[in-house]
C-alpha positions in Angstrom: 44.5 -52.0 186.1 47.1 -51.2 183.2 50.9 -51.4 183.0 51.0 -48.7 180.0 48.7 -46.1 181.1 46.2 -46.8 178.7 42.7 -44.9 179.5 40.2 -47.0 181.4 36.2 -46.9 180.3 35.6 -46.1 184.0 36.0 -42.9 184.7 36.3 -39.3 182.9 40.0 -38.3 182.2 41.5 -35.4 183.5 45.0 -35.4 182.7 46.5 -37.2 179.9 49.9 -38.0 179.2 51.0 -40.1 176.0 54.5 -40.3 174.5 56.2 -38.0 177.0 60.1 -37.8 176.8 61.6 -35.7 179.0 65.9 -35.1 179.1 68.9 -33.1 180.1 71.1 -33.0 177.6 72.0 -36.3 177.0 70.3 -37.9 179.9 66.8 -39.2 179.1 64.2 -39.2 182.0 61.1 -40.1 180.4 61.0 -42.0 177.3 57.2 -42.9 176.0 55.3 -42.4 178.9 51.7 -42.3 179.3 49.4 -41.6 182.1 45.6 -41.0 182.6 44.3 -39.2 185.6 40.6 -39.5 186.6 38.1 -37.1 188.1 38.0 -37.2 191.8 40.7 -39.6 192.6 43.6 -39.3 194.8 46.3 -41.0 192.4 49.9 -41.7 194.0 53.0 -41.4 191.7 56.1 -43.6 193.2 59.5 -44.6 191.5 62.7 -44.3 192.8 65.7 -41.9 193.2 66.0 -39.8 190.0 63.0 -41.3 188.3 61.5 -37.9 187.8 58.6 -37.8 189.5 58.7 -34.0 189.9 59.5 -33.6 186.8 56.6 -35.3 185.4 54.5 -33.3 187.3 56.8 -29.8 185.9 55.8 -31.2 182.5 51.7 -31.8 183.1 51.6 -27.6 184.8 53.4 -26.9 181.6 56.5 -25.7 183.6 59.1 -28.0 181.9 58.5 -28.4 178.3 59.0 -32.0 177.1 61.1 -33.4 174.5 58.3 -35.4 172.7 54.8 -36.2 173.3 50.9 -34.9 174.8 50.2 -33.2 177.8 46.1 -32.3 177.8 44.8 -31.1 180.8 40.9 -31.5 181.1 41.1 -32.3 177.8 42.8 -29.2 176.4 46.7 -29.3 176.0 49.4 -27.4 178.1 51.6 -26.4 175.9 51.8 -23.9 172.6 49.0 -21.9 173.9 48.2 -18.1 173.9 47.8 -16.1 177.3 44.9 -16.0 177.8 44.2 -20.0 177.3 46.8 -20.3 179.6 45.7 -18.7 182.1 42.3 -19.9 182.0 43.2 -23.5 182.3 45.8 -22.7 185.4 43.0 -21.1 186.6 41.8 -24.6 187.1 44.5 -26.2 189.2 46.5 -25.7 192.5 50.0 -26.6 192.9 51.9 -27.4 196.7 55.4 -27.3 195.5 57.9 -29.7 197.8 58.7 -27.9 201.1 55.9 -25.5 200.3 57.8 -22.9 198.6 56.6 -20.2 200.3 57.4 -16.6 199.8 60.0 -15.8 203.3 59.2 -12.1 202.7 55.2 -12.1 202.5 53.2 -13.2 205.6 51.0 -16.5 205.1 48.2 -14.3 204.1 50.3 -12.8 202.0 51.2 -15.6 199.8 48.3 -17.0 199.8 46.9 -13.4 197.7 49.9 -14.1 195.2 47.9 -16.2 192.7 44.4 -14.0 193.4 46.7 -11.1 192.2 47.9 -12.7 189.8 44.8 -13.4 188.1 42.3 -11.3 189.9 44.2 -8.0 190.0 41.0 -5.9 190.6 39.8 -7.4 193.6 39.8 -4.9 196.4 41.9 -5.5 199.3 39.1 -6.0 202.0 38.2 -9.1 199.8 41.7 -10.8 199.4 42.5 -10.6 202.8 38.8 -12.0 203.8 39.7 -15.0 201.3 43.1 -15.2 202.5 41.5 -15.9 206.0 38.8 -18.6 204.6 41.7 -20.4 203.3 44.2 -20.3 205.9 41.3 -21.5 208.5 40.3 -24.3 205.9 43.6 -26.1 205.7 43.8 -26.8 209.7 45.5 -23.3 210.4 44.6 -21.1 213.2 43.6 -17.9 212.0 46.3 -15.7 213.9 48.7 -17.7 211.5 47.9 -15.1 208.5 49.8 -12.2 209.5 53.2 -14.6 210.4 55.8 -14.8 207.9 57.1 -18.3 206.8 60.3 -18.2 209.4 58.4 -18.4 212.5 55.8 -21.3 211.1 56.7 -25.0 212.0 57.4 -27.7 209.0 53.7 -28.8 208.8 52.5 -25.3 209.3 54.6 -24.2 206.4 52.9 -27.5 204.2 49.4 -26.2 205.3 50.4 -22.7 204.3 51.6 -23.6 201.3 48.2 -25.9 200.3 46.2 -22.9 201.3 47.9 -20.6 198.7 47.0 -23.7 196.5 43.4 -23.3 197.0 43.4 -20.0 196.5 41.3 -19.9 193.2 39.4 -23.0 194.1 40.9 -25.5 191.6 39.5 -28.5 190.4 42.8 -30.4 190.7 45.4 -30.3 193.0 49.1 -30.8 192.6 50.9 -31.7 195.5 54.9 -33.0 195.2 56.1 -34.6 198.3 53.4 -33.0 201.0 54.3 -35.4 204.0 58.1 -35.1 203.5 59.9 -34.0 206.6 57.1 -34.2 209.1 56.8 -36.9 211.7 54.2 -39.5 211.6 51.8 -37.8 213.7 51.9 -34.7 211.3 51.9 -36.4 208.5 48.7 -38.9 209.4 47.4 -35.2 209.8 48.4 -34.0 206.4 47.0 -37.0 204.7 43.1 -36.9 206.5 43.5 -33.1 205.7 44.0 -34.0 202.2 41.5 -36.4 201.7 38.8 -34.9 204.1 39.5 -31.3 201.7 39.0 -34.1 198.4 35.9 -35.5 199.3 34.4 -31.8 200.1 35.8 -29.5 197.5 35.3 -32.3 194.5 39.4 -32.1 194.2 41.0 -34.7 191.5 44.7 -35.3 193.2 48.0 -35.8 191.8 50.0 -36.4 194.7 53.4 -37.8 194.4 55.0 -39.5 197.3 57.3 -41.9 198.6 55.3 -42.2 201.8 54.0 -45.6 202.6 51.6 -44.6 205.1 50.2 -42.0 202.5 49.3 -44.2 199.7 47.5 -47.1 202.1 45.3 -43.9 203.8 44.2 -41.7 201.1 45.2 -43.3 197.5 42.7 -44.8 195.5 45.4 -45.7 192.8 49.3 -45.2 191.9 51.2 -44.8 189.1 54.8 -46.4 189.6 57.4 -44.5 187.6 60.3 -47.1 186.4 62.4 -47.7 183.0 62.0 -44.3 182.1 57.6 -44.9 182.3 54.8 -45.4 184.0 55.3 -49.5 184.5 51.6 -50.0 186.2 48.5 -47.9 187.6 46.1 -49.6 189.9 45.2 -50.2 193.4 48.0 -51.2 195.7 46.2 -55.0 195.9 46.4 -55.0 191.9 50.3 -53.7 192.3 51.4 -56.2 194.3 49.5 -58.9 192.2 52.8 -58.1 189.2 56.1 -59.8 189.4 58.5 -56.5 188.9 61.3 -56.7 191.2 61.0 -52.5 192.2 57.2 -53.2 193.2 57.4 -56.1 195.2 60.6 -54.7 196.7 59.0 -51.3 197.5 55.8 -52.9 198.6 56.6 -56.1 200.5 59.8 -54.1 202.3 59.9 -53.5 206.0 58.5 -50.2 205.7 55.7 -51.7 203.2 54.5 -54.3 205.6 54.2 -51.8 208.2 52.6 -49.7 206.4 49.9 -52.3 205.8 49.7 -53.1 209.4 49.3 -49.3 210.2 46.5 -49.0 207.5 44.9 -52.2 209.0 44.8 -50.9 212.6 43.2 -47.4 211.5 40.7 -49.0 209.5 39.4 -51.2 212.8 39.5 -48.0 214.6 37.3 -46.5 211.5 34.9 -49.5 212.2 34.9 -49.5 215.7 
């Protein structure tokens, strides 16, 4: 584990963050931060109200431009770069904004096409609805969802819609801000397998950041807490709780940490059984 973000040997680096400051106007929201990503894991990103987890992740997609410091994605940096580099590393990832951000005018199908447009503009149609449909069906949906339009999906519908427009262009790593937020426990437990089960068969890498208890004991193999302006520590949720910082012990060994435990304790004897 390391409280800086400092590489590890284990493990080949995907995204790599060092010296970010991030700020509005006079308001600072990163100062020095660093961050290292590895291939294939599901890492968690935490912090509190207004520690700008979103933003971090705005700053690695190259969508807010940073103050100060090093953004490189699979080794090749996000920012300052001509149009076509750029889009051949966006190529690379998928992004599930929060809340899905889908398109209200375009159907599900629809929006999923939007980034096979954008980068594939020559594909026939035949072939972007046929991929439209793989994807739709691969994130849980039934396939009569394509032709519906946002309003008449459900909350965890709209999250699966939206993570199917992610996987459009079959990305190597996937962004996803906030994916269990406003679903009940039953749809979120959902979400989660759905994320790790689609990890462990597409090869994904996973920056998923989340204030969701239940989601970090299930599917995270590390997280990153964000606090004083940094990441404070990365490691396993064992190795977290093993530091003396009064945000991680209070975020952790809370009500809502404890059951959290207990939860992830009861579906791993189910697991077993």
């Amino acid at each position: 584990m390391t409280q800086t973000g400092a590489p590890e040997p284990d493990g080949e680096t995907i995204i790599c963050v060092r010296g970010l400051k991030n700020a509005f106007g006079e308001q600072v929201v990163h100062d020095d931060l660093d961050l290292d990503v590895r291939r294939g894991e599901i890492l968690g990103v935490v912090g509190g109200s207004g520690t700008g987890k979103s933003v971090l992740m705005r700053s690695i997609i190259g969508l807010q431009p940073p103050v100060a410091g090093d953004v490189r994605v699979f080794g090749e940096p996000t920012a300052d770069r001509d149009e076509e580099d750029t889009i051949a590393i966006r190529k690379r990832w998928g992004v599930l904004f929060q809340g899905g951000a889908l398109f209200s005018t375009l159907t599900v199908a629809e929006n999923v096409q939007v980034p096979l447009k954008e980068f594939y503009p020559k594909l026939a149609p035949a072939l972007l609805d046929q991929i439209a449909n793989y994807k739709v069906v691969m994130t849980g949906l039934p396939a009569e969802a394509g032709p519906k339009y946002p309003s008449e999906l459900s909350g965890g519908m709209k999250k699966r819609a939206g993570l199917a427009r992610a996987l459009a262009l079959d990305p190597e790593l996937l962004f996803l801000d906030e994916p269990t937020a406003g679903l009940d426990p039953i749809g979120a437990a959902a979400f989660d397998e759905l994320t790790k089960s689609l990890q462990r068969s597409l090869g994904l890498t996973v920056f998923l950041i989340t204030h969701d208890l239940d989601t970090l004991h299930a599917i995270c193999d590390r997280v990153a807490v964000l606090a004083d302006k940094k990441v404070i520590a990365v490691g396993t949720i064992d190795e977290l709780l093993a530091l003396d910082h009064p945000w991680i012990q209070e975020y952790f060994n809370g009500p809502r940490g404890r059951a959290a435990v207990d939860s992830a304790d009861r579906h791993a004897a189910r697991e077993e059984a």
